[in-house]
C-alpha positions in Angstrom: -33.9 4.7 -4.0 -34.1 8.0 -5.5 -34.6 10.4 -2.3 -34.0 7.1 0.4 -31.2 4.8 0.4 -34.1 2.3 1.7 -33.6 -1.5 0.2 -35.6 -2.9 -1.4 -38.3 -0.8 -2.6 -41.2 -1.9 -5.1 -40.0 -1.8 -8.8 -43.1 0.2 -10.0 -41.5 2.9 -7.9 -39.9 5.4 -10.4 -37.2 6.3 -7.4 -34.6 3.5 -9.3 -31.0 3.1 -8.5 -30.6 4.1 -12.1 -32.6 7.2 -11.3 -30.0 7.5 -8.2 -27.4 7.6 -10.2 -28.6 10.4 -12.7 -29.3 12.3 -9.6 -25.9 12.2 -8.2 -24.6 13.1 -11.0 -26.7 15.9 -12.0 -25.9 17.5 -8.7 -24.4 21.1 -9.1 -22.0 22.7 -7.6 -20.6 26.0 -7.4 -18.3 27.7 -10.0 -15.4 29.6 -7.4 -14.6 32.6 -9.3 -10.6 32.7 -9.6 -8.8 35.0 -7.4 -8.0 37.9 -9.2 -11.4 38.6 -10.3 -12.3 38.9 -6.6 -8.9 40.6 -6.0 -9.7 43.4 -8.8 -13.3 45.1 -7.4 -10.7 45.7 -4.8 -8.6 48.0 -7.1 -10.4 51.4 -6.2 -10.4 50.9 -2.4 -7.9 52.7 -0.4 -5.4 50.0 1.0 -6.2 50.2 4.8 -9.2 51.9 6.9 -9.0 55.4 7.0 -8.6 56.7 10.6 -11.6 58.1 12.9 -14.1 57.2 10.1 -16.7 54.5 9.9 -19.4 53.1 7.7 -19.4 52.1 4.3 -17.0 54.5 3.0 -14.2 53.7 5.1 -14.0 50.1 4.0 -10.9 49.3 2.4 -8.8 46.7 0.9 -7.9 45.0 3.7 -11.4 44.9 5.0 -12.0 42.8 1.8 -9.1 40.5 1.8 -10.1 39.2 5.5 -14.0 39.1 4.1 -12.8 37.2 1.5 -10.5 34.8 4.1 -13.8 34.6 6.3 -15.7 33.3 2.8 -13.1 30.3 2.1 -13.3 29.2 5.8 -16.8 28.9 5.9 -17.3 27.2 2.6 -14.1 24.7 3.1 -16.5 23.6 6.8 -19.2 23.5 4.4 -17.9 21.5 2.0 -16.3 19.5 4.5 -19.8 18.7 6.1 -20.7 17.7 2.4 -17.8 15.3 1.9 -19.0 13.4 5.2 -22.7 13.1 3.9 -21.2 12.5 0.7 -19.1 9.3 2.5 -22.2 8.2 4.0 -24.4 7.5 1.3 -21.8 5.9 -0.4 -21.5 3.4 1.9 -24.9 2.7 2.2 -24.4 1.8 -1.5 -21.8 -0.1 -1.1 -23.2 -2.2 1.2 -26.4 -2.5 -0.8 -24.2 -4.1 -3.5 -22.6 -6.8 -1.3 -25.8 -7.3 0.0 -27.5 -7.8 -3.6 -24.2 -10.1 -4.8 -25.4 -12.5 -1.8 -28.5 -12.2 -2.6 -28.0 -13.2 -6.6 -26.1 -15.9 -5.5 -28.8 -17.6 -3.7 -30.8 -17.1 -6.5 -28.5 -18.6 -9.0 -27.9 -21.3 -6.3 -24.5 -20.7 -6.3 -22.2 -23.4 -3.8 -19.9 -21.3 -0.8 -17.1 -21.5 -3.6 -18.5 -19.3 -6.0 -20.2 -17.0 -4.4 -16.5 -16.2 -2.8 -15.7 -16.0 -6.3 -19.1 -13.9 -7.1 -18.3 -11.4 -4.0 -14.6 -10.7 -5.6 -15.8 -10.3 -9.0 -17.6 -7.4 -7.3 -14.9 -6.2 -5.6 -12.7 -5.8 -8.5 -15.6 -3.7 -10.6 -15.6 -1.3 -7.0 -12.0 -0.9 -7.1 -12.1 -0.3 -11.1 -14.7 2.1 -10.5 -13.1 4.2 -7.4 -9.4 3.8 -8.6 -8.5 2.1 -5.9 -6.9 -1.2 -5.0 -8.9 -4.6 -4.4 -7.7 -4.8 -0.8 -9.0 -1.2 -0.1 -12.1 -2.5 -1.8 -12.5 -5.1 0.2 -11.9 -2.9 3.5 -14.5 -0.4 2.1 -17.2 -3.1 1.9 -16.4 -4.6 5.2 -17.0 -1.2 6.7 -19.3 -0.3 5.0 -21.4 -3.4 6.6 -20.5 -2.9 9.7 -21.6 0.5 9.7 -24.8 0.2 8.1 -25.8 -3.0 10.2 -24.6 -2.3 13.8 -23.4 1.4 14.2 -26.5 3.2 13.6 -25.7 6.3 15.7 -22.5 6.5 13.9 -24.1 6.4 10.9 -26.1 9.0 12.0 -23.9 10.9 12.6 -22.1 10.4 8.8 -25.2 11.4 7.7 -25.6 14.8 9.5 -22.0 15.9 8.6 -20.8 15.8 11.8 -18.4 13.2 11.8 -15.7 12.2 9.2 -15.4 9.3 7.1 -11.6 7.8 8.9 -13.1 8.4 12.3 -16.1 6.4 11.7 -13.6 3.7 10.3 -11.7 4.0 13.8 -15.3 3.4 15.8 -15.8 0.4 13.2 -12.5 -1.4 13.8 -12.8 -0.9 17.4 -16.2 -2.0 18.1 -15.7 -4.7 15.8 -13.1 -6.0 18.3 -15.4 -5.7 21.1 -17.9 -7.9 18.8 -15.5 -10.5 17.9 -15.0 -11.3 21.4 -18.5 -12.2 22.0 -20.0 -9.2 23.8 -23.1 -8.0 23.8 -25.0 -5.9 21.6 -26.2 -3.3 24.8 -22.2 -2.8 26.1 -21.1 -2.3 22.0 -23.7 0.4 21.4 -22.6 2.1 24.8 -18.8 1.9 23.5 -19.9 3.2 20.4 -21.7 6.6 22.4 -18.2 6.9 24.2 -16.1 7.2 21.3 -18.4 9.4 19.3 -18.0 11.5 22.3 -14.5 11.2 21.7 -14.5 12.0 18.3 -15.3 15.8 18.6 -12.9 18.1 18.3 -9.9 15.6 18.1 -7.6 15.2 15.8 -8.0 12.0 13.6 -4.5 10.6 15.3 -5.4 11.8 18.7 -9.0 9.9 18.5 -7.5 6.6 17.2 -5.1 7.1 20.5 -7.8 7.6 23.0 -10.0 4.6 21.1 -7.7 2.2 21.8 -6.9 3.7 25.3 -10.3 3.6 25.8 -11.1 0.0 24.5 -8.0 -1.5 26.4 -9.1 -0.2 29.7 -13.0 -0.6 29.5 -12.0 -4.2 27.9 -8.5 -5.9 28.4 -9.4 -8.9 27.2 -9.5 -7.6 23.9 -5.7 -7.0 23.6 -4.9 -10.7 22.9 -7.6 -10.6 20.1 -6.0 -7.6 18.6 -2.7 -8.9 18.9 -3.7 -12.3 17.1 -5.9 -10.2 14.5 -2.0 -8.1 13.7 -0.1 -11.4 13.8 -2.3 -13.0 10.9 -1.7 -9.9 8.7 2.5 -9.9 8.6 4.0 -9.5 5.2 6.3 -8.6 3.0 6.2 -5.4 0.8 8.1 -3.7 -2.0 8.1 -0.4 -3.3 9.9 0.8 -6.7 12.0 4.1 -6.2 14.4 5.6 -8.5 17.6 5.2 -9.5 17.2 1.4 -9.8 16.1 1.2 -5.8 13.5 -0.1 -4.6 12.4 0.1 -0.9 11.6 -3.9 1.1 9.2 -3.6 4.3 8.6 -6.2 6.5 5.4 -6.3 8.7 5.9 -8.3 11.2 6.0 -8.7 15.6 7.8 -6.4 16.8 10.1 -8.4 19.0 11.4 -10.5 15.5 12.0 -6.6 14.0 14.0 -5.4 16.6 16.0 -8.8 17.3 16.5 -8.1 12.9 17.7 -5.0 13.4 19.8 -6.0 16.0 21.7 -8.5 14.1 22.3 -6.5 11.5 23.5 -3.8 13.6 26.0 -5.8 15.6 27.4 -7.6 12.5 28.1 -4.3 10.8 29.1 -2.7 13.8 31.9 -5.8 13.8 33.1 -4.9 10.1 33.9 -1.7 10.7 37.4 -0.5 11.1 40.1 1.3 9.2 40.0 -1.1 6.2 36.0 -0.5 5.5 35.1 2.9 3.3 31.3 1.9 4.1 29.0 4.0 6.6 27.2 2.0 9.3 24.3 2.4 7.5 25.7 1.0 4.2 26.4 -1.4 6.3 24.2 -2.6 8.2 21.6 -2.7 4.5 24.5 -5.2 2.8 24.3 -7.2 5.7 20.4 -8.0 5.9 20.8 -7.9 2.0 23.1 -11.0 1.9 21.5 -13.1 4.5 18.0 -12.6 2.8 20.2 -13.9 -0.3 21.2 -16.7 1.1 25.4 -15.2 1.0 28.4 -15.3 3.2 29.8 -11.8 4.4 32.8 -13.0 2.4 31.3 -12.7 -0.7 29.9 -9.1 -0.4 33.4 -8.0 0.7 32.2 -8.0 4.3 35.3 -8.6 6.9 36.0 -8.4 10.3 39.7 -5.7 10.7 42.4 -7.6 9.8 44.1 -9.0 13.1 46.9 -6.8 14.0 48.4 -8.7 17.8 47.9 -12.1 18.9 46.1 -13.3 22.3 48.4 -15.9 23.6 48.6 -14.9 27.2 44.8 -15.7 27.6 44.5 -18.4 29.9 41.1 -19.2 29.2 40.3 -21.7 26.8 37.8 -20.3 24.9 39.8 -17.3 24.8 42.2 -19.2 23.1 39.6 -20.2 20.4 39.5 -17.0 19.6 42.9 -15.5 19.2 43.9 -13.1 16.7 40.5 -11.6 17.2 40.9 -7.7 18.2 37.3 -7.9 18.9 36.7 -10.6 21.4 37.1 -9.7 24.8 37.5 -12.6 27.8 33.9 -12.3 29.9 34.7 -10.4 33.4 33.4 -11.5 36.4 30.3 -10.2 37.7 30.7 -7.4 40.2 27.7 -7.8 41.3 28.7 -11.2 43.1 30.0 -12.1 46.2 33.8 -11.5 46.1 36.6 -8.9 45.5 35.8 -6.3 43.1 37.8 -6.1 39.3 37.9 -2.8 40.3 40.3 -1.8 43.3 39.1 2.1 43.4 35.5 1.0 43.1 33.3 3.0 45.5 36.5 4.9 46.5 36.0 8.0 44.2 33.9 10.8 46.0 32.9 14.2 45.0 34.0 17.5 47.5 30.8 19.1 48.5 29.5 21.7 46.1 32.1 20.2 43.3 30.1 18.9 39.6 32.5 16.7 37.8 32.7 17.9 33.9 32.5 15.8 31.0 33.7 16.2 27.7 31.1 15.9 24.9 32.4 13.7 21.9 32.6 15.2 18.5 29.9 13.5 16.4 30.8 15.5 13.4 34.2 13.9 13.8 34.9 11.1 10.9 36.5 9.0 13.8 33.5 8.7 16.2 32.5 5.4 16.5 28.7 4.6 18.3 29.3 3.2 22.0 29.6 -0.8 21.5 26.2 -1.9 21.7 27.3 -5.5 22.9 27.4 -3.4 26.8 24.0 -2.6 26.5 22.6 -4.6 29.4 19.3 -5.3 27.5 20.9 -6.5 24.3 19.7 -9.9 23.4 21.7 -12.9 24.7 21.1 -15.1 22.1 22.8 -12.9 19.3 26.1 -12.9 18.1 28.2 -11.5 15.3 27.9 -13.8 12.2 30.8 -15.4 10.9 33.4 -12.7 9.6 37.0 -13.3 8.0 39.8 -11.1 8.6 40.2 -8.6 6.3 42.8 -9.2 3.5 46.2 -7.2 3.8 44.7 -4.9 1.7 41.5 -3.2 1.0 39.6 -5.2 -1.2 39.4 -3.8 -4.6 36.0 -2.0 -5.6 34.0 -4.0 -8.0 31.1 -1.4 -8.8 31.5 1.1 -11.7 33.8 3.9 -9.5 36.8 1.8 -7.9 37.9 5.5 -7.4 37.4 4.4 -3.3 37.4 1.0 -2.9 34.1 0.8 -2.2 32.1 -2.8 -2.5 29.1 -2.8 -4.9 26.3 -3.6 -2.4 24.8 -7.5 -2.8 23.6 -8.6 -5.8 21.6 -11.5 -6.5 23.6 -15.0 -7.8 20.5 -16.4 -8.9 20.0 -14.5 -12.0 16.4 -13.2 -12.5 14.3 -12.4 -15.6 16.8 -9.8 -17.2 16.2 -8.3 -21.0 19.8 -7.0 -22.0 19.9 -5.5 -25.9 22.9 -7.4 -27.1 24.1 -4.1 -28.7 24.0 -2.3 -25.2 26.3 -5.7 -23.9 29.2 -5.3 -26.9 29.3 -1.2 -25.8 27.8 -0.3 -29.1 25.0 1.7 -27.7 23.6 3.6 -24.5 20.0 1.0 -24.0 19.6 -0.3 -20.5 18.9 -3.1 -19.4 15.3 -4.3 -18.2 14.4 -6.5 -14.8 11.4 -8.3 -14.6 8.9 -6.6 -12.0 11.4 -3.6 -11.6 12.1 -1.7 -15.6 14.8 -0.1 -16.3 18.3 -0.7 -15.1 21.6 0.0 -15.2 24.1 -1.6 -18.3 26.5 -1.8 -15.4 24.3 -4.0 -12.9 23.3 -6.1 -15.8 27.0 -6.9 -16.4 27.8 -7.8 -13.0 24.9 -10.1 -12.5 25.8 -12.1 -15.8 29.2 -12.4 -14.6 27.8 -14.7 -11.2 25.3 -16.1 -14.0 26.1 -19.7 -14.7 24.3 -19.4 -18.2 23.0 -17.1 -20.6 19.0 -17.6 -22.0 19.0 -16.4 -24.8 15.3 -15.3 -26.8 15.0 -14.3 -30.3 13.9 -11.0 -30.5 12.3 -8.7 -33.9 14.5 -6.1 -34.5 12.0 -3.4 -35.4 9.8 -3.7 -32.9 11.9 -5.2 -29.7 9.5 -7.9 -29.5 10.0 -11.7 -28.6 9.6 -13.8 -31.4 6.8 -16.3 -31.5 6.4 -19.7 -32.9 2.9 -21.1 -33.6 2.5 -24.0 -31.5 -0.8 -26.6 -32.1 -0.3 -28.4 -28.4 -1.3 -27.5 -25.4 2.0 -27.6 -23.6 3.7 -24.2 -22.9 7.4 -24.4 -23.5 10.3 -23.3 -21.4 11.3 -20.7 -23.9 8.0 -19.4 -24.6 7.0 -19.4 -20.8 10.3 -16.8 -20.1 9.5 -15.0 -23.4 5.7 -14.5 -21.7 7.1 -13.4 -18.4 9.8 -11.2 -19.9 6.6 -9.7 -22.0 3.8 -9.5 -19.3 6.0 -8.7 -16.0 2.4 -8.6 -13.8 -0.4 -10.1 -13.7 -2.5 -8.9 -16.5 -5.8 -8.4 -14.9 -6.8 -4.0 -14.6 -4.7 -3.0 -11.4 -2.8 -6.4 -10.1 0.6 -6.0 -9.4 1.1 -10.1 -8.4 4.8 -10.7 -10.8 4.3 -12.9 -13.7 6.9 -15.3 -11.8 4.4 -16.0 -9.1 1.7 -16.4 -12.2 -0.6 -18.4 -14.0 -0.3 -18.9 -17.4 -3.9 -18.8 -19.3 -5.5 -19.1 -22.7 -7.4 -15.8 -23.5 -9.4 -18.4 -25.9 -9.6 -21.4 -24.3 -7.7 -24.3 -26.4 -10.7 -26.7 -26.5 -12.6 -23.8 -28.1 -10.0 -23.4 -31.1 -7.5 -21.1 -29.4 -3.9 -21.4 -30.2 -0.9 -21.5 -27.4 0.4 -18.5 -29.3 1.9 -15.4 -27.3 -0.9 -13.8 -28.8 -2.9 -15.9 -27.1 -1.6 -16.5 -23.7 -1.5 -14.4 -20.5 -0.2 -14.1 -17.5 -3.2 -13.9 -14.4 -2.5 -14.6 -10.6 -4.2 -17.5 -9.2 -7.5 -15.1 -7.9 -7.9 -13.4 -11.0 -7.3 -16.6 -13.1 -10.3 -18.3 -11.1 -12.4 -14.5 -11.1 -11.4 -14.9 -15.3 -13.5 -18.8 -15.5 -16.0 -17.5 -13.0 -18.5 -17.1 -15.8 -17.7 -21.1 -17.3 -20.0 -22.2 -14.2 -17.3 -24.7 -12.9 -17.2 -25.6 -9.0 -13.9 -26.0 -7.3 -12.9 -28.9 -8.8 -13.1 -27.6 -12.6 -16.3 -29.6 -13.1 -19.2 -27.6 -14.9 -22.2 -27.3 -13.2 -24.7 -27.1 -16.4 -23.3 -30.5 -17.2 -24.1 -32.1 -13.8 -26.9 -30.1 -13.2 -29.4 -29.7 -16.8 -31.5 -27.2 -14.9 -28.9 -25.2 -14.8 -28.1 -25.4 -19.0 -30.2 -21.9 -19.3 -28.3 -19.9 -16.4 -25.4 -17.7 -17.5 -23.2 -16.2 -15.2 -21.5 -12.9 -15.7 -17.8 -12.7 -15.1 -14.8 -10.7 -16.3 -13.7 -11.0 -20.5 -10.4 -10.7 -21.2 -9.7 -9.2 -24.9 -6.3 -8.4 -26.8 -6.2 -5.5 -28.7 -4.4 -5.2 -32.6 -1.6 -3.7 -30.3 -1.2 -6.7 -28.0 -2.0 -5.3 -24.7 -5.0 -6.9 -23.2 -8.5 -4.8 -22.3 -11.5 -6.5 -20.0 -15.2 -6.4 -20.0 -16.8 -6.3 -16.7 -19.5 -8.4 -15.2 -21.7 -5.5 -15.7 -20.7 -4.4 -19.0 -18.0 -2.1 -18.8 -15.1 -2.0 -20.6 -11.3 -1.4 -19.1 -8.9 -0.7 -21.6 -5.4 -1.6 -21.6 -3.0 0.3 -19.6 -0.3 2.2 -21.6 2.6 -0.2 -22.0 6.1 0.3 -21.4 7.8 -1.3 -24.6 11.2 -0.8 -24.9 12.3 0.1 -28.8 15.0 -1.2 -30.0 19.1 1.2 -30.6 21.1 1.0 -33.0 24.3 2.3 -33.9 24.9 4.9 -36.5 26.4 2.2 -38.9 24.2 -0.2 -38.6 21.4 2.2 -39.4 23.5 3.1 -42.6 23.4 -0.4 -43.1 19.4 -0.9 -42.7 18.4 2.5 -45.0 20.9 0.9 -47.6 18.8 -2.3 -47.2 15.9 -0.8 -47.4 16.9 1.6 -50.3 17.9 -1.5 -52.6 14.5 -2.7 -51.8 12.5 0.3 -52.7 14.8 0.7 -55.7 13.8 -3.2 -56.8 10.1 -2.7 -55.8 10.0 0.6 -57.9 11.6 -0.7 -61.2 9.1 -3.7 -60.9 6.4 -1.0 -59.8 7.3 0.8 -63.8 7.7 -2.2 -65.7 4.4 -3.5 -64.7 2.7 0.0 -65.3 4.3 0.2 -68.6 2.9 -3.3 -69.8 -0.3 -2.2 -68.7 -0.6 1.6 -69.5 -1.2 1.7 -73.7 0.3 5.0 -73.8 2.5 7.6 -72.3 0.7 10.0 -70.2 3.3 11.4 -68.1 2.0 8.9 -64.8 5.3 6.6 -64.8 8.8 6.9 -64.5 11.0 8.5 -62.1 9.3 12.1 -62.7 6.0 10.8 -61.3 7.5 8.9 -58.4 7.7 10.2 -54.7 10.8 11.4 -53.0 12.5 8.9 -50.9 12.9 9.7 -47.4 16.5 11.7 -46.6 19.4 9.5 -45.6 18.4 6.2 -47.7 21.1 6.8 -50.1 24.0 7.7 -47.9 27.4 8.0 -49.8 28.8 3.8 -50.7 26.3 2.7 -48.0 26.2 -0.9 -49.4 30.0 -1.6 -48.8 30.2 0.2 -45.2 27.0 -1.7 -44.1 28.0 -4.9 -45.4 31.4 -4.8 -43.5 29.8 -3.7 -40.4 27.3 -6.3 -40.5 29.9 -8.9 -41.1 31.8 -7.4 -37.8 28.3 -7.7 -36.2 28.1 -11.6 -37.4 32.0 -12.3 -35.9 31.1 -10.5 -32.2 28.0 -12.5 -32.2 29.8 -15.6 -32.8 32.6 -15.2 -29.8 32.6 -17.6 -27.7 34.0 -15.9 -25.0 30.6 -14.0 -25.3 28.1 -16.6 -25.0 25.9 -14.9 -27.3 26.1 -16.8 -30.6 22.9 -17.0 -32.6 
């Protein structure tokens, strides 16, 4: 494999893929000088051409600076033509390794479940390697197959530089469409020529337009395969942002996304009126926020305008259903019928000849503007209807976030109180720590205190207050406790395998040392892995499916050994992994939080730990005067270090030990909840 990307080749060959490797990465490349080296031979020229002259001595600074612009373009299209036959050869390793992995697993006589489990194993070591996700691994490989195996002129055309790496993942996609429905190899290969055609000189979201142009017309009856293919990959995505936001997608059909949006839009078009501070924006997000929680409109401060004139007169009995509702309207008839018109002038109103009628354009800087009612809109869905809205109180309802300055709500809120970590000093007031969600960080002290006040009860975990940490109790059973289960999810957040971002909540609990082999269901010992990584971890225990090892039912298997992924926790706690091929990951920095305290009750710990050092000292001198015969100037305060500053502040021991004691009483409110 050293100058071909052929497989296989004879092992006595000395072209290796180790040999591959040293050559890619003993390739050089140029050293770009910086600018103002380039800029500086420049100095002496004269700034622009001087007039009626030619040849060498009229060249000038400006002559340079466009020779120079000319030099960047042509070696950015150079390198660009590198990148692409850069792209290509590492495809054709990448689908060398999936085909080796497939290939080891028949040789290990692997069953269908493992070498599933053998293939993702592989996957995860790509993404490690390229820093990128395992799905984006996964996608590479697939490509990177279908490329190599049934696109060879696209490949070609990788190769040569002329094409770039997304538009060969466009003609993949697309003729993989074509495949899937079953045609055959001659009318893909001719599709293929077409798009490549396609491909030059287009932009990369032009081309992806006219390839599916392209495919839809030549081959309709691959739109229902598409759609089917988009339908099986709908889901739900979040996205941390700043500020304690975080950002909630939804893939899904389009129809379900608009009829959403719809809802939302027509419920918090429905709110608004003179007793609602909140934008239609604001609140149209509250609104999808409380039905995805499972909450009325009531509760979230949500109300339809407080009635203001009764509809008695209304014959109509569903009318009358609804009286006291500004916003219901009785249902006109149809104009469109046979019958008199609603409308006496209708079709009466004509224009002289010659005369335009002029319209005044609405203000939409204006605070007052209100959007047309979108209920008229003829293609409005029938089926929807505002949700269920109270009248609005007599008066606005009181703001419950932390500036009631306005009156505004505090958008919903969970009732169903997650994973939250709140430093008991932060709770009391004493100090400025926030807060920290599970799966989110940081947040606010202020959205902590509302959510405890819809909490029905308070879990409370034992925590060391030096290092911030969860305290642990050795446990000799296998059973994980409730306690220790929310101290590990509270710890762990994520799955702990390198780059998984599944929430510990959704997790699998594991022994980094299995029990039967002596490991303890410590915190030291446990870990939090997904249900993929937590099979990818026992890969290597040669079990099937069922949990039954194969070496045990199988003795010809007792001298195979299967490489997998080894978890390993470091002296700091965080967890590293060696890969099936020998690599080590190391932990990912953590994100402890370390513990605040007040000023006093720091007073109080350095008098604590002055007393102590005081104590150890003497016994430190007494000791070192039994044992030294004679006096040679080594003992005694003279020969001691200096204690750190501030460990002796000024009657320390009584100020800390009445601040402690205050400590003890808040603790021990009951109107608190928070009683050790």
């Amino acid at each position: 494999m050293g100058s071909s990307t052929d497989f296989p080749e004879s092992r006595g060959d000395s072209s290796t893929t180790a040999s591959v490797a040293e050559l890619i990465a003993a390739l050089p490349l140029p050293r770009v000088e910086p600018l103002e080296h380039c800029l500086h031979a420049l100095h002496e020229l004269p700034p622009r051409p001087v007039p009626r002259e030619t040849g060498p001595a009229s060249y000038s600074q400006l002559d340079g600076v466009r020779s120079l612009m000319d030099q960047c373009l042509n070696a950015v299209a150079a390198l660009h033509r590198h990148q692409n036959q850069c792209a290509a050869l590492l495809i054709t390793l990448v689908e060398h390794l999936e085909s080796t992995t497939l290939l080891e697993g028949r040789l290990l006589s692997l069953d269908p479940w493992q070498r599933t489990h053998s293939l993702d194993q592989v996957r995860a070591e790509l993404a490690i390697t390229l820093h990128i996700t395992e799905g984006a691994a996964a996608r590479l490989m697939a490509h990177a197959t279908t490329l190599v195996r049934q696109l060879p002129a696209t490949m070609t055309a990788l190769q040569a530089g002329d094409l770039g790496w997304d538009y060969a993942v466009v003609i993949a996609e697309e003729t993989e469409l074509l495949r899937a429905t079953g045609l055959d190899t001659e009318t893909v290969a001719g599709f293929e020529q077409q798009l490549l055609s396609k491909a030059a000189g287009s932009t990369l979201r032009s081309f992806r337009e006219k390839a599916r142009r392209l495919r839809e017309r030549s081959h309709p009856e691959t739109i229902p395969a598409r759609t089917r293919r988009a339908y099986t990959d709908r889901r739900l995505g979040i996205t941390h942002s700043t500020d304690g936001m975080s950002w909630l997608s939804l893939y899904a059909p389009s129809p379900a996304i608009e009829a959403i949006w719809d809802q939302c839009t027509l419920t918090a078009t429905a709110a608004q009126g003179p007793h609602e501070t909140r934008t239609l924006t604001q609140l149209r997000a509250d609104v999808a926020a409380a039905l995805l929680l499972n909450q009325t409109m009531t509760q979230n401060h949500i109300y339809r305008p407080a009635p203001e004139t009764n509809i008695d007169d209304v014959a109509d009995s569903s009318a009358s259903a609804h009286a006291g509702d500004p916003w219901f309207a009785p249902t006109e008839p149809d104009p469109c019928t046979v019958g008199a018109s609603p409308d006496p002038h209708h079709g009466a109103f004509t224009l002289e000849q010659g005369v335009t009628p002029v319209f005044d354009d609405p203000d939409y800087s204006s605070p007052g503007f209100r959007e047309p009612d979108i209920r008229n809109n003829p293609y409005w869905h029938p089926e929807l209807d505002v949700l269920h809205l109270d009248p609005a109180p007599g008066e606005a309802p009181p703001g419950t976030g932390p500036d009631t300055s306005h009156s505004t709500p505090y958008p919903p809120l969970p009732q169903a109180l997650p994973v939250v970590l709140i430093p008991v000093f932060s709770l009391l007031g004493l100090t400025n720590e926030p807060a920290w969600m599970e799966g989110t960080g940081p947040i606010s002290m202020e959205v902590a205190k509302r959510m405890t006040e819809s909490a029905p009860s308070l879990y409370r975990l034992l925590v060391d207050p030096i290092s911030n940490k969860p305290l642990e109790a050795a446990m000799d059973s296998y059973r994980i406790t409730m306690s220790m289960r929310t101290m590990l999810r509270i710890r762990d957040e994520y799955c702990q395998f390198p780059g998984c971002n599944a929430k510990a909540s959704t997790s699998e609990i594991d022994h980094i040392q299995a029990f039967n082999a002596g490991g303890k269901t410590t915190a030291a010992n446990l870990e939090h892995l997904c249900k993929r990584h937590h099979h990818m971890k026992h890969f290597k225990d040669d079990k099937n499916r069922y949990g039954q090892y194969r070496s045990i039912n199988e003795p010809e298997r007792n001298n195979l050994h299967l490489r997998g992924w080894t978890p390993r926790r470091e002296s700091d706690g965080r967890i590293g992994w060696t890969t099936p091929t020998g690599q080590y990951c190391p932990p990912e920095p953590g994100l402890e939080q370390p513990p605040a305290y007040p000023e006093w009750i720091k007073t109080a710990m350095d008098a604590k730990l002055a007393q102590k050092l005081a104590e150890q000292s003497e016994h430190d001198w007494e000791k070192e005067l039994l044992d030294t015969p004679e006096d040679d100037g080594s003992w005694g305060p003279e020969g001691m270090p200096e204690p750190p500053p501030g460990l002796f502040p000024t009657n320390a021991d009584e100020e800390g030990n009445l601040n402690l004691n205050a400590i003890h009483r808040a603790l021990e409110d009951p109107t608190l909840g928070l009683a050790l």
